[in-house]
PQR file with spaces between the fields and no chain letter, atoms N, CA, C, O and H, PARSE charges and radii, in Angstrom:
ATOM       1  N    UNK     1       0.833   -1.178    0.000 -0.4000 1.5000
ATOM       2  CA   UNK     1       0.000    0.000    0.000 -0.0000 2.0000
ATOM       3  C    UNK     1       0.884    1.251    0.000  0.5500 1.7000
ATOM       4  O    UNK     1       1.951    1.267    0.614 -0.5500 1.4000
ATOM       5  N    UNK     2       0.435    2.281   -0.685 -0.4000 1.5000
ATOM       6  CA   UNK     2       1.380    3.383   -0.678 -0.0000 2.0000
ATOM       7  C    UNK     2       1.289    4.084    0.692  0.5500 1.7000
ATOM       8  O    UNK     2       0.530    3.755    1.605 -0.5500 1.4000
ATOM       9  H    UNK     2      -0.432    2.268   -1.184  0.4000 1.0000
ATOM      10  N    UNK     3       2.230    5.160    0.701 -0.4000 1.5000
ATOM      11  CA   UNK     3       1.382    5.686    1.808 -0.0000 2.0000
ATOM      12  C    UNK     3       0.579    7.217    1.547  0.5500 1.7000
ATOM      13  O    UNK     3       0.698    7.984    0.591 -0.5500 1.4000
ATOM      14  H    UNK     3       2.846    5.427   -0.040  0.4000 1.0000
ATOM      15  N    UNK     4      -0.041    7.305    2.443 -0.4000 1.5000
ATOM      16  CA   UNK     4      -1.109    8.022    2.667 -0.0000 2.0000
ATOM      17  C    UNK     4      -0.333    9.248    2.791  0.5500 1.7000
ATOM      18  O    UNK     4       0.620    9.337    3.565 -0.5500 1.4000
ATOM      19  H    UNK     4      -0.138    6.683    3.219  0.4000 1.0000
ATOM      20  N    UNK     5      -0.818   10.408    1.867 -0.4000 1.5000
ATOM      21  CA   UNK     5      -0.170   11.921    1.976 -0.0000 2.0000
ATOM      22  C    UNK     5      -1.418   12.800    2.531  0.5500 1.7000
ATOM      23  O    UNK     5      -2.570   12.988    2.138 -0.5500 1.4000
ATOM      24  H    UNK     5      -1.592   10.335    1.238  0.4000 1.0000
ATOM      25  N    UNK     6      -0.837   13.135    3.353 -0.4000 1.5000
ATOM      26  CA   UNK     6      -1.952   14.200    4.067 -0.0000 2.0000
ATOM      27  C    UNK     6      -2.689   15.357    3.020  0.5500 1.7000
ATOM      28  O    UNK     6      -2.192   15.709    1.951 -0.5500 1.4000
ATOM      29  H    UNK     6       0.098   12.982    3.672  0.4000 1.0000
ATOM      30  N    UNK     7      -3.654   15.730    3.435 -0.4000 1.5000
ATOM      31  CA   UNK     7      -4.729   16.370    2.939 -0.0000 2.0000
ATOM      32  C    UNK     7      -3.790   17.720    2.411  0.5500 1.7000
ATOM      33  O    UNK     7      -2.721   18.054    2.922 -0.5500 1.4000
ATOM      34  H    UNK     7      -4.059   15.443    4.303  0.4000 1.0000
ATOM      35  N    UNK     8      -4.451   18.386    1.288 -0.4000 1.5000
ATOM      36  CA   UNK     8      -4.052   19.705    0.887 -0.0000 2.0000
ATOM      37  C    UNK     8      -4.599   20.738    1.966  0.5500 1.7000
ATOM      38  O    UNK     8      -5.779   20.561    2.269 -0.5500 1.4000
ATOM      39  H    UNK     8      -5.319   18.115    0.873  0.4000 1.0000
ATOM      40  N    UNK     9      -4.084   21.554    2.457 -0.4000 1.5000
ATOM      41  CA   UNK     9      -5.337   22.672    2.957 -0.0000 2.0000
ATOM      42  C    UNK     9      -5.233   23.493    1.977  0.5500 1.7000
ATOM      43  O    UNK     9      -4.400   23.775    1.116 -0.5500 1.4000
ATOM      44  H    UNK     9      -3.126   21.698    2.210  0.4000 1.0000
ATOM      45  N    UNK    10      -6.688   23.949    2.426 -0.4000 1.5000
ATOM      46  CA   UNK    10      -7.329   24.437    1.456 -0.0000 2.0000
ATOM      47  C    UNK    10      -6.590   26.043    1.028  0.5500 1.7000
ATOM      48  O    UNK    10      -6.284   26.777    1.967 -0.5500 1.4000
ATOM      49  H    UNK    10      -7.365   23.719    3.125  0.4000 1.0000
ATOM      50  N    UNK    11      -6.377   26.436   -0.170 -0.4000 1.5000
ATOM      51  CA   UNK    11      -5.930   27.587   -0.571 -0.0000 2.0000
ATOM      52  C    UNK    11      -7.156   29.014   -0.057  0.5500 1.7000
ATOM      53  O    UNK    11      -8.387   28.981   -0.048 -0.5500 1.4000
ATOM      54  H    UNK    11      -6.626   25.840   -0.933  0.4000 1.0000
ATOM      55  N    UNK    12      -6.378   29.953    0.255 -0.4000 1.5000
ATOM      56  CA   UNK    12      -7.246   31.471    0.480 -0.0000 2.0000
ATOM      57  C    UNK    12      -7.245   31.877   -0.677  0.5500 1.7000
ATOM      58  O    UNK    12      -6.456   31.599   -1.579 -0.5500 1.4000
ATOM      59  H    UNK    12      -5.379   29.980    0.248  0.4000 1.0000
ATOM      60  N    UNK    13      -8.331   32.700   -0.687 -0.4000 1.5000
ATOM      61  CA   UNK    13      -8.409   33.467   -2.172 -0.0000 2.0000
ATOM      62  C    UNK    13      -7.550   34.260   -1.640  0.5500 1.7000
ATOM      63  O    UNK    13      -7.140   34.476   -0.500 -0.5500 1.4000
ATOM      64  H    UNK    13      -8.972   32.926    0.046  0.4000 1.0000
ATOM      65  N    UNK    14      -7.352   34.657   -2.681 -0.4000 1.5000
ATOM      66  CA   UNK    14      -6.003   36.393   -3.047 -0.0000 2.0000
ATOM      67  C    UNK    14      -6.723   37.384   -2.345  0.5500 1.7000
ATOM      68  O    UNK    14      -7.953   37.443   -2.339 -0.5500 1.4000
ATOM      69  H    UNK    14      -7.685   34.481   -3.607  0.4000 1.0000
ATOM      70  N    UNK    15      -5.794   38.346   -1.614 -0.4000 1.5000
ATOM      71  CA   UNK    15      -6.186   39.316   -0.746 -0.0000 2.0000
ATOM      72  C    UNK    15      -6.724   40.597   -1.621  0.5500 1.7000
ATOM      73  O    UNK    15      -5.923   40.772   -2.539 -0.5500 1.4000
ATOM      74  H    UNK    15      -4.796   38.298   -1.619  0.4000 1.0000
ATOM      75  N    UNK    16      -7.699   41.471   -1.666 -0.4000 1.5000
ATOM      76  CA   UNK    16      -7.562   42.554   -2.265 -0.0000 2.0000
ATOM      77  C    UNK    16      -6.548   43.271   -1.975  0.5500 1.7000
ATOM      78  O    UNK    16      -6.076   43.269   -0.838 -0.5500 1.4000
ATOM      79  H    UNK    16      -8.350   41.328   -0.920  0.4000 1.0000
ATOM      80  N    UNK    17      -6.041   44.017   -2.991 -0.4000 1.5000
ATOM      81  CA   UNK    17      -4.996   44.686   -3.313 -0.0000 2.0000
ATOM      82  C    UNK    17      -5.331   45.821   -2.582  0.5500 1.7000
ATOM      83  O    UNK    17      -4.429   45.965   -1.757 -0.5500 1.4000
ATOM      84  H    UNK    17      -6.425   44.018   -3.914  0.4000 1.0000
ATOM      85  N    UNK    18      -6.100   46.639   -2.464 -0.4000 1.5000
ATOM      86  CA   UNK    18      -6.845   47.856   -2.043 -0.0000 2.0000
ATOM      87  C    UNK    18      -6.963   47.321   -0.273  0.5500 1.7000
ATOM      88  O    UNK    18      -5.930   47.390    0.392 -0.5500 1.4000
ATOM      89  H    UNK    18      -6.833   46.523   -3.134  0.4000 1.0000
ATOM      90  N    UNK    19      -7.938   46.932    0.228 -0.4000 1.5000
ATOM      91  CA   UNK    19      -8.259   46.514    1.463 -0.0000 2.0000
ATOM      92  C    UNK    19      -7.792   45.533    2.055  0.5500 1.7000
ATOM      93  O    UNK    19      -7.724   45.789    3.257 -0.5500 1.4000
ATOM      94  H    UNK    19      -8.777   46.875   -0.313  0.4000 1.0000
ATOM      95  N    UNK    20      -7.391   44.416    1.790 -0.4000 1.5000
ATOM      96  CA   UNK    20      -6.743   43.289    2.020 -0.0000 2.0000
ATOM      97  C    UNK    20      -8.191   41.916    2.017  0.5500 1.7000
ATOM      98  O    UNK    20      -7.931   40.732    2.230 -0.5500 1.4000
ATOM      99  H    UNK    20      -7.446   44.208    0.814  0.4000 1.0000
ATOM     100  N    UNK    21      -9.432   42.356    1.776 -0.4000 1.5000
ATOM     101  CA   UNK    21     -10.290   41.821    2.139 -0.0000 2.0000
ATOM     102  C    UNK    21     -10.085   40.611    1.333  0.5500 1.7000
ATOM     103  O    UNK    21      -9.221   40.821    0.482 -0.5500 1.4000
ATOM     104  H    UNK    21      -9.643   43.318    1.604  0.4000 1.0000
ATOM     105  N    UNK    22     -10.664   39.174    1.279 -0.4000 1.5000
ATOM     106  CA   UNK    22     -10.504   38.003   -0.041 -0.0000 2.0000
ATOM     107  C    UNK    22     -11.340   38.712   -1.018  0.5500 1.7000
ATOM     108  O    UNK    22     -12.323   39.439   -0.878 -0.5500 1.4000
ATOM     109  H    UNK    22     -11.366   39.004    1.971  0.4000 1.0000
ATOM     110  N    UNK    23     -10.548   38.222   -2.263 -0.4000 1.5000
ATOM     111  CA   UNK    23     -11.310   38.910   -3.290 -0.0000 2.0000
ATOM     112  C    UNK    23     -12.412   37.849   -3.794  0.5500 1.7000
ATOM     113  O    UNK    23     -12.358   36.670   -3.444 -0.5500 1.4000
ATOM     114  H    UNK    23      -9.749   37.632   -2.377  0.4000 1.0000
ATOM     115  N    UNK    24     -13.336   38.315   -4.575 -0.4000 1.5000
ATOM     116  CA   UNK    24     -14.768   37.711   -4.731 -0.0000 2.0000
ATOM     117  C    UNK    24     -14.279   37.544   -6.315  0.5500 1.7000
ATOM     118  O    UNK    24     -13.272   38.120   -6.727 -0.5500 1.4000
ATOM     119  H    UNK    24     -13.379   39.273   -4.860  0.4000 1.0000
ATOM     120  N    UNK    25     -15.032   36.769   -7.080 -0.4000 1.5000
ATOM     121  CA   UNK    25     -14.597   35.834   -8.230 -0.0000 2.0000
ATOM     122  C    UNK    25     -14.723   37.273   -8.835  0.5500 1.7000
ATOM     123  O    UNK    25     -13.800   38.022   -9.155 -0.5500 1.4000
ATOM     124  H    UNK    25     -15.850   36.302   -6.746  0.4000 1.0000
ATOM     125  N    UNK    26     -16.276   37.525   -8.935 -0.4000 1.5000
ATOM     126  CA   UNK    26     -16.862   38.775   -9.818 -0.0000 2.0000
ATOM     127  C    UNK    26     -16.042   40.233  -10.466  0.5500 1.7000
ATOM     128  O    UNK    26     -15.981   40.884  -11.509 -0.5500 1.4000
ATOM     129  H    UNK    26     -17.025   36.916   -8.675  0.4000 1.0000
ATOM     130  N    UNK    27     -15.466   40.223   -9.023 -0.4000 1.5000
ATOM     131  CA   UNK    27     -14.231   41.522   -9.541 -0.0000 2.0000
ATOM     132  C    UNK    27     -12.836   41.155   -9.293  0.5500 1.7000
ATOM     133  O    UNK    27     -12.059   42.000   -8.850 -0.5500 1.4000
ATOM     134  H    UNK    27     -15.515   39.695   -8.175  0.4000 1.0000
ATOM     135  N    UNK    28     -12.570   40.313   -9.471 -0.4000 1.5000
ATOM     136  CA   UNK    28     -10.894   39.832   -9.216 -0.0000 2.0000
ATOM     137  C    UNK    28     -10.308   40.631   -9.553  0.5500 1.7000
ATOM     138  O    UNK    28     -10.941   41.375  -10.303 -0.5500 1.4000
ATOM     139  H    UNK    28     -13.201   39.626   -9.832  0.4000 1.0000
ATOM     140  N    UNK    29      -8.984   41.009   -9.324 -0.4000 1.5000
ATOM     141  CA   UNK    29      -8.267   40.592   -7.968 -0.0000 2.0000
ATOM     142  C    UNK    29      -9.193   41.428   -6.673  0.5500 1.7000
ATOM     143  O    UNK    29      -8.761   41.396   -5.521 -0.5500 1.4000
ATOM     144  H    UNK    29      -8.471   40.405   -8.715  0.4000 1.0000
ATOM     145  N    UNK    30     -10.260   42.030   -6.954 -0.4000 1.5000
ATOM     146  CA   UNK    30     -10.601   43.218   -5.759 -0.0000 2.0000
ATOM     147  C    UNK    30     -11.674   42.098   -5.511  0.5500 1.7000
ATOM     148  O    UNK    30     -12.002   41.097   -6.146 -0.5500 1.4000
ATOM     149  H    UNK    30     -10.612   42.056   -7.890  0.4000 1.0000
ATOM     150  N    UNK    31     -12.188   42.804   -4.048 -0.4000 1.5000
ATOM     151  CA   UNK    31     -13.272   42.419   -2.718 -0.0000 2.0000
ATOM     152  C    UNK    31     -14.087   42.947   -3.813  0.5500 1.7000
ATOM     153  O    UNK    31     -14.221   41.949   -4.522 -0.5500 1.4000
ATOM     154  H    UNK    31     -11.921   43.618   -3.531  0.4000 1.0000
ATOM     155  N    UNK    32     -14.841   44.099   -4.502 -0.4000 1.5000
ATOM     156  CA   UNK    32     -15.938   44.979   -4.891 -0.0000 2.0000
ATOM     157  C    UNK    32     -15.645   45.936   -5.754  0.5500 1.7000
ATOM     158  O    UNK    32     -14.591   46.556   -5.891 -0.5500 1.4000
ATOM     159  H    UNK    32     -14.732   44.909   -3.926  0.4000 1.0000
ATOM     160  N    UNK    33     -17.042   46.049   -6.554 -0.4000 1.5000
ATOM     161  CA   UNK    33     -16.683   47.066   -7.566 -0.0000 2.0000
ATOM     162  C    UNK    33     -15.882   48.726   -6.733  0.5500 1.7000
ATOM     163  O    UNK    33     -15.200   49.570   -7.314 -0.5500 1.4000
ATOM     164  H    UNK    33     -17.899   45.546   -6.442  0.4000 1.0000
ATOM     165  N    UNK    34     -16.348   48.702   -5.082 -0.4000 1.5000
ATOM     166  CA   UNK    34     -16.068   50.087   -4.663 -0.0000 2.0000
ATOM     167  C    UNK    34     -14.180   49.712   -4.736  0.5500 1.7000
ATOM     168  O    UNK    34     -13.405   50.490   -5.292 -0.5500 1.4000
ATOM     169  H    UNK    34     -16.902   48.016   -4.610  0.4000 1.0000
ATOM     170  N    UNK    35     -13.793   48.612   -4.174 -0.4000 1.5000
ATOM     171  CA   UNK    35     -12.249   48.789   -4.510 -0.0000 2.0000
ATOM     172  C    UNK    35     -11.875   48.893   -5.754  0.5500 1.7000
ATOM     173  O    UNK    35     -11.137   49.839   -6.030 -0.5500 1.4000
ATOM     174  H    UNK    35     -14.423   47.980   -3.722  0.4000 1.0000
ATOM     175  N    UNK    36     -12.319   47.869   -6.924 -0.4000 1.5000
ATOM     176  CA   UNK    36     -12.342   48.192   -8.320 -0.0000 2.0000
ATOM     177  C    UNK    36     -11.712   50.109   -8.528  0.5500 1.7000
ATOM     178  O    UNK    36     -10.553   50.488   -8.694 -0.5500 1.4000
ATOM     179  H    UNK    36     -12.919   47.100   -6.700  0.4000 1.0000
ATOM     180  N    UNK    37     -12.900   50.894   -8.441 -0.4000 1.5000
ATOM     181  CA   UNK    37     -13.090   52.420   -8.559 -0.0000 2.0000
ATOM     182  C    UNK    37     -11.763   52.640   -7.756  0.5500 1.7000
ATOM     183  O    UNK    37     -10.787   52.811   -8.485 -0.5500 1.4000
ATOM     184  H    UNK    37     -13.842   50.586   -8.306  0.4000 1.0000
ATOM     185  N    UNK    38     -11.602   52.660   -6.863 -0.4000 1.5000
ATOM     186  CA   UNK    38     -10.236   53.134   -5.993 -0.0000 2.0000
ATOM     187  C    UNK    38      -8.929   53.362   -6.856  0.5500 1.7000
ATOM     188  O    UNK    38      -8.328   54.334   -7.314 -0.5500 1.4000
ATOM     189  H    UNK    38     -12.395   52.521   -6.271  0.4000 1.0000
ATOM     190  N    UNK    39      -8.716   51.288   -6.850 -0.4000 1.5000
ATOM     191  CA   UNK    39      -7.609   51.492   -7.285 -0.0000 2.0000
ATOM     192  C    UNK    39      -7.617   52.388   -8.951  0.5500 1.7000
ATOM     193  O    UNK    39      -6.790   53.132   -9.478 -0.5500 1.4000
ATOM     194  H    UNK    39      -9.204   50.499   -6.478  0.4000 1.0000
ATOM     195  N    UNK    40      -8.913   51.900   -9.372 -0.4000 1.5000
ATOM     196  CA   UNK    40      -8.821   53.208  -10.963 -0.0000 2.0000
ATOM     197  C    UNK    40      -8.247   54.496  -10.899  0.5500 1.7000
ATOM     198  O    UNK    40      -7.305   54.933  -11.560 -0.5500 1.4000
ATOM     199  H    UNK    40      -9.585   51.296   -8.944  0.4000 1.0000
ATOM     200  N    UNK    41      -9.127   55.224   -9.762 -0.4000 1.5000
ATOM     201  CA   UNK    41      -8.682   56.280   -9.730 -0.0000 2.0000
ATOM     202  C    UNK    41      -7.417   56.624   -8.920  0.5500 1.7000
ATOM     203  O    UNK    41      -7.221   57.811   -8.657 -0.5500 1.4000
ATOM     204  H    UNK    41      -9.892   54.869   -9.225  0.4000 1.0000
ATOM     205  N    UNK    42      -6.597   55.747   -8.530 -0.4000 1.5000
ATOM     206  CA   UNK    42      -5.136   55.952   -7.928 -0.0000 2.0000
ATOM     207  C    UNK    42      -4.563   56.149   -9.272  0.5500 1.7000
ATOM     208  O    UNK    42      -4.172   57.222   -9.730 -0.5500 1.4000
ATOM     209  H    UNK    42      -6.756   54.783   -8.744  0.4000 1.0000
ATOM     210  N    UNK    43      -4.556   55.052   -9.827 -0.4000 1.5000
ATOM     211  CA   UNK    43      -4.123   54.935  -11.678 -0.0000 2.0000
ATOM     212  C    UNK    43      -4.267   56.268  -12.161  0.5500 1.7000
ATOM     213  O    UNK    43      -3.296   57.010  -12.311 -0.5500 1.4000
ATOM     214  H    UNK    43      -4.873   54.180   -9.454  0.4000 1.0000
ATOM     215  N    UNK    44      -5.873   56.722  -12.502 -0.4000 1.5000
ATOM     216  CA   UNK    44      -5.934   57.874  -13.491 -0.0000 2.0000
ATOM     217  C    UNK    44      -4.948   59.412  -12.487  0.5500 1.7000
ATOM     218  O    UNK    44      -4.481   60.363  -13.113 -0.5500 1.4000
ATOM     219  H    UNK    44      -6.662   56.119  -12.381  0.4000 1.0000
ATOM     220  N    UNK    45      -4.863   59.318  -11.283 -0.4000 1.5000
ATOM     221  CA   UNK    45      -4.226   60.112  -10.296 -0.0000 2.0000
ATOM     222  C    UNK    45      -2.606   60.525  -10.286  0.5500 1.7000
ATOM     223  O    UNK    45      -2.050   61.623  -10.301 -0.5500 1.4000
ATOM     224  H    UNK    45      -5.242   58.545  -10.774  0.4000 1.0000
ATOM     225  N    UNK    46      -2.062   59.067  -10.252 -0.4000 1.5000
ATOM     226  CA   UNK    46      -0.409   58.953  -10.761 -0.0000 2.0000
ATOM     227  C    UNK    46      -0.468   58.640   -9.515  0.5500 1.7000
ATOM     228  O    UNK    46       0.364   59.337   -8.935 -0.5500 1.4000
ATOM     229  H    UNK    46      -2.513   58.175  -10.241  0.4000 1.0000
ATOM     230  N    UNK    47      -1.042   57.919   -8.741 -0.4000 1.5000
ATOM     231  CA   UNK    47      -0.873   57.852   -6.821 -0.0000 2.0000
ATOM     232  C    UNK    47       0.300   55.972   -7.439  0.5500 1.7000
ATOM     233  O    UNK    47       1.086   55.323   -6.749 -0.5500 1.4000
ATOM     234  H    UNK    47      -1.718   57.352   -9.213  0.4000 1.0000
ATOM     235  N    UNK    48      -0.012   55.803   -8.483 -0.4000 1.5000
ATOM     236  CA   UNK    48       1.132   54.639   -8.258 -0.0000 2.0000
ATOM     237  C    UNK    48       2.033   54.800   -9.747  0.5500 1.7000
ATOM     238  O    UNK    48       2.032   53.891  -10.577 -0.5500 1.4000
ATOM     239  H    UNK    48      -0.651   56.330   -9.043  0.4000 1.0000
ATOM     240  N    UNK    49       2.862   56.208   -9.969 -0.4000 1.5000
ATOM     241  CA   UNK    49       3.680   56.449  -10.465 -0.0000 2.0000
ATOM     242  C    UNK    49       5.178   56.376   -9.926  0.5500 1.7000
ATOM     243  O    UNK    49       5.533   56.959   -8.902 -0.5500 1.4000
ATOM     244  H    UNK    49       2.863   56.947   -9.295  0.4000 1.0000
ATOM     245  N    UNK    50       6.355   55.292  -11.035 -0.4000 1.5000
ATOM     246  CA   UNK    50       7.049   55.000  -10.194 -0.0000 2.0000
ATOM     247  C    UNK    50       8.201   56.325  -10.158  0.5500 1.7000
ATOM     248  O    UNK    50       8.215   56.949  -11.219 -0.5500 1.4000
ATOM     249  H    UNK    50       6.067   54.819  -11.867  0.4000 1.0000
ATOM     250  N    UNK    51       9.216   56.866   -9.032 -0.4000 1.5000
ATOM     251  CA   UNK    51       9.985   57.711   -8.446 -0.0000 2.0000
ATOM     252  C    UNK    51      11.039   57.816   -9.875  0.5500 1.7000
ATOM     253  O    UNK    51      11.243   56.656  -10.232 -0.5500 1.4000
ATOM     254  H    UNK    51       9.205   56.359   -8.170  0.4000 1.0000
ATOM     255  N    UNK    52      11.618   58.595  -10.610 -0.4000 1.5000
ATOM     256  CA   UNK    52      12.620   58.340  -11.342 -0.0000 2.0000
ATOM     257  C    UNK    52      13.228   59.944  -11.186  0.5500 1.7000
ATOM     258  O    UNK    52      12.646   61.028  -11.141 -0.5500 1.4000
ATOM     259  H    UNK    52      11.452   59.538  -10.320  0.4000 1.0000
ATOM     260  N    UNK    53      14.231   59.684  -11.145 -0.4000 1.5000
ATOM     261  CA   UNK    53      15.657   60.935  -11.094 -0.0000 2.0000
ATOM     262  C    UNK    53      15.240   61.530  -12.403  0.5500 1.7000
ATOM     263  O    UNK    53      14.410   61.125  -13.217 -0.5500 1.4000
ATOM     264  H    UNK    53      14.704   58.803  -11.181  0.4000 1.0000
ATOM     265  N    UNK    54      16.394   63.110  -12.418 -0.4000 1.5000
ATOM     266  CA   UNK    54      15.937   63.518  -14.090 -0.0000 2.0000
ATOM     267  C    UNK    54      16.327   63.038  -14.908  0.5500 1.7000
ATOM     268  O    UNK    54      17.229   62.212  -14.764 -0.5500 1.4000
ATOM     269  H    UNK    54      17.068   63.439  -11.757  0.4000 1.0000
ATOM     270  N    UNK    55      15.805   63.355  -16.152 -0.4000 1.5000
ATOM     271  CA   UNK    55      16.565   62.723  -17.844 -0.0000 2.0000
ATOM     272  C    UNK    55      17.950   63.486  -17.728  0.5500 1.7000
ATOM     273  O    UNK    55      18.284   64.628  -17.412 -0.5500 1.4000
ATOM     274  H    UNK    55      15.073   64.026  -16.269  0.4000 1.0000
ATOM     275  N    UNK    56      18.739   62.091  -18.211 -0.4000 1.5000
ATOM     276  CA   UNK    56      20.033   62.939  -18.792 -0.0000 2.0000
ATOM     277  C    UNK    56      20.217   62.999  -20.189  0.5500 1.7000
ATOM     278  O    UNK    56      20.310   62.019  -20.929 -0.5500 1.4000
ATOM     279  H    UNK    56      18.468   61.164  -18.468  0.4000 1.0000
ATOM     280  N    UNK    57      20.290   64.757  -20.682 -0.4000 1.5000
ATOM     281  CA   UNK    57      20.363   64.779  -21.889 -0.0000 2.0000
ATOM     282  C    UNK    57      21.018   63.929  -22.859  0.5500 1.7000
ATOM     283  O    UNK    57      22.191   63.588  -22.709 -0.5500 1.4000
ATOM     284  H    UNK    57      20.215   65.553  -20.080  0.4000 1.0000
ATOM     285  N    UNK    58      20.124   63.472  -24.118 -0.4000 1.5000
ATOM     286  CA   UNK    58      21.118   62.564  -25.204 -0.0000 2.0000
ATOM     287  C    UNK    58      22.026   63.856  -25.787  0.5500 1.7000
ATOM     288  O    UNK    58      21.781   65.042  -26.009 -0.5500 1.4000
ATOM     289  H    UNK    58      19.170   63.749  -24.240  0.4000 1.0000
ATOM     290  N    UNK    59      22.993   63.145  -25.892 -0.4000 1.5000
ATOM     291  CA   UNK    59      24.149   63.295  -27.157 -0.0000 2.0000
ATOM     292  C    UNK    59      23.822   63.182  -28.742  0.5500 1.7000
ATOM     293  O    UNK    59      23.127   62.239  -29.121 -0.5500 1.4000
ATOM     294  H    UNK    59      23.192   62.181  -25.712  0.4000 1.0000
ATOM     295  N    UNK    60      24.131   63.778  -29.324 -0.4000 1.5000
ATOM     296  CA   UNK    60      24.193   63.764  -30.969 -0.0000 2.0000
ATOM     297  C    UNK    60      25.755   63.259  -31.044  0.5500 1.7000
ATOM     298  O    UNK    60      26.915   63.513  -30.720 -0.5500 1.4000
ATOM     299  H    UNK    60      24.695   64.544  -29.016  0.4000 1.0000
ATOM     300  N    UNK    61      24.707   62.164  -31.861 -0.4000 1.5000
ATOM     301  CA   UNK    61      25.791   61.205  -32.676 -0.0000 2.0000
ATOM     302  C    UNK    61      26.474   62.842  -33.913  0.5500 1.7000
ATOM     303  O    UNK    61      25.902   63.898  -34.182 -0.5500 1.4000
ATOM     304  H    UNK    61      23.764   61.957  -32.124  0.4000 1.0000
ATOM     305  N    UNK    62      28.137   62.199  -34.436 -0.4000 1.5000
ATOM     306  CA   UNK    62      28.335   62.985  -35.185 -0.0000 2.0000
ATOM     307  C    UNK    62      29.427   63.974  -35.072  0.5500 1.7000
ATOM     308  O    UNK    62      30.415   63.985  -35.806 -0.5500 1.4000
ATOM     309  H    UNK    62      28.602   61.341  -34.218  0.4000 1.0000
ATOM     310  N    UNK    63      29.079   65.215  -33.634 -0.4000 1.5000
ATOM     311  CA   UNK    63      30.238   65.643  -32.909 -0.0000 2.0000
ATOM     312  C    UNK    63      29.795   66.485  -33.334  0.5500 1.7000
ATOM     313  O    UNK    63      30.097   67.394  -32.561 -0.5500 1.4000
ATOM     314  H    UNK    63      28.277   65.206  -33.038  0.4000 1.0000
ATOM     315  N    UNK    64      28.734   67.221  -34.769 -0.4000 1.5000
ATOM     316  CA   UNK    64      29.099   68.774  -35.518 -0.0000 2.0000
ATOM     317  C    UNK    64      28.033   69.553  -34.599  0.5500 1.7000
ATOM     318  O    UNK    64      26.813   69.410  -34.667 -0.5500 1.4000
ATOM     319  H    UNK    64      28.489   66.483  -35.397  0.4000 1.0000
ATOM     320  N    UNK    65      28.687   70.351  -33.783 -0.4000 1.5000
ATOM     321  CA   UNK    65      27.699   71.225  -33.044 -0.0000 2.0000
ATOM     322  C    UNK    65      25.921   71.359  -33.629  0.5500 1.7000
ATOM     323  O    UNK    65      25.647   71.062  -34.792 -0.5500 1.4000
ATOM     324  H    UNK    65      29.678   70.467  -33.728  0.4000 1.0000
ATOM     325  N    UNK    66      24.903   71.810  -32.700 -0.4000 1.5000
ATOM     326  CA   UNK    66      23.860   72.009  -33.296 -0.0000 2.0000
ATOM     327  C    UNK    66      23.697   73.102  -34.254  0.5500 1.7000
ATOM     328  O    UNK    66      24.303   74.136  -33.972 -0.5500 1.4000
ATOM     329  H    UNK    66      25.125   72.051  -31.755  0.4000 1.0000
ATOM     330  N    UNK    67      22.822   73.084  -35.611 -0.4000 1.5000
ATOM     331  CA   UNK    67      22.595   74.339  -36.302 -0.0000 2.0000
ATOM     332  C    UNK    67      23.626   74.692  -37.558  0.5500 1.7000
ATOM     333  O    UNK    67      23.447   75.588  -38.383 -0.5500 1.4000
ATOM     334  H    UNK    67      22.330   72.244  -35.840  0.4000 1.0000
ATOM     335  N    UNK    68      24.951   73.605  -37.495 -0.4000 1.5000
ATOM     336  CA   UNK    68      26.062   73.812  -38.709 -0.0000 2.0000
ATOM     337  C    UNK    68      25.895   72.680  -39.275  0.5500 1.7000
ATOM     338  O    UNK    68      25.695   71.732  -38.516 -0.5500 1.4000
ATOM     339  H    UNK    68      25.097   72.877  -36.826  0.4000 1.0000
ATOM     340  N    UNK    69      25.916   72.485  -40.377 -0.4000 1.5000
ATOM     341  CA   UNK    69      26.165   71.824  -41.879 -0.0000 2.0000
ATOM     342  C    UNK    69      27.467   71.229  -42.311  0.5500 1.7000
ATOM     343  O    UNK    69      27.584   70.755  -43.440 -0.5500 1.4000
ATOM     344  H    UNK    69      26.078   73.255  -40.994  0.4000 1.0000
């Protein structure tokens, strides 16, 4: 006889991202359409824009100053 492997436990649904609540099939990954709206409007907001230092100017290929021929 083989042996006997204990039971799986059972998996949690995924936490909402927004509240931490389990998320419901209907609006996955969120608890509710009201977290749904949230995290949207963090998005349309820039509330999860990532941090970046300034641009460093490009270079022109070439070497001939700007504006000469």
């Amino acid at each position: 006889m083989p042996p006997e492997t204990p039971p799986r436990p059972a998996r949690k649904p995924p936490a909402c991202p927004v509240c931490g609540k389990p998320a419901e099939a209907a609006h996955r990954p969120f608890c509710s359409d009201r977290c749904r709206q949230v995290d949207l409007g963090r998005w349309l907001t820039g509330a999860y824009a990532i941090p970046a230092g300034p641009a460093e100017p490009e270079e022109e290929e070439g070497g001939d100053p700007p504006g000469r021929f």
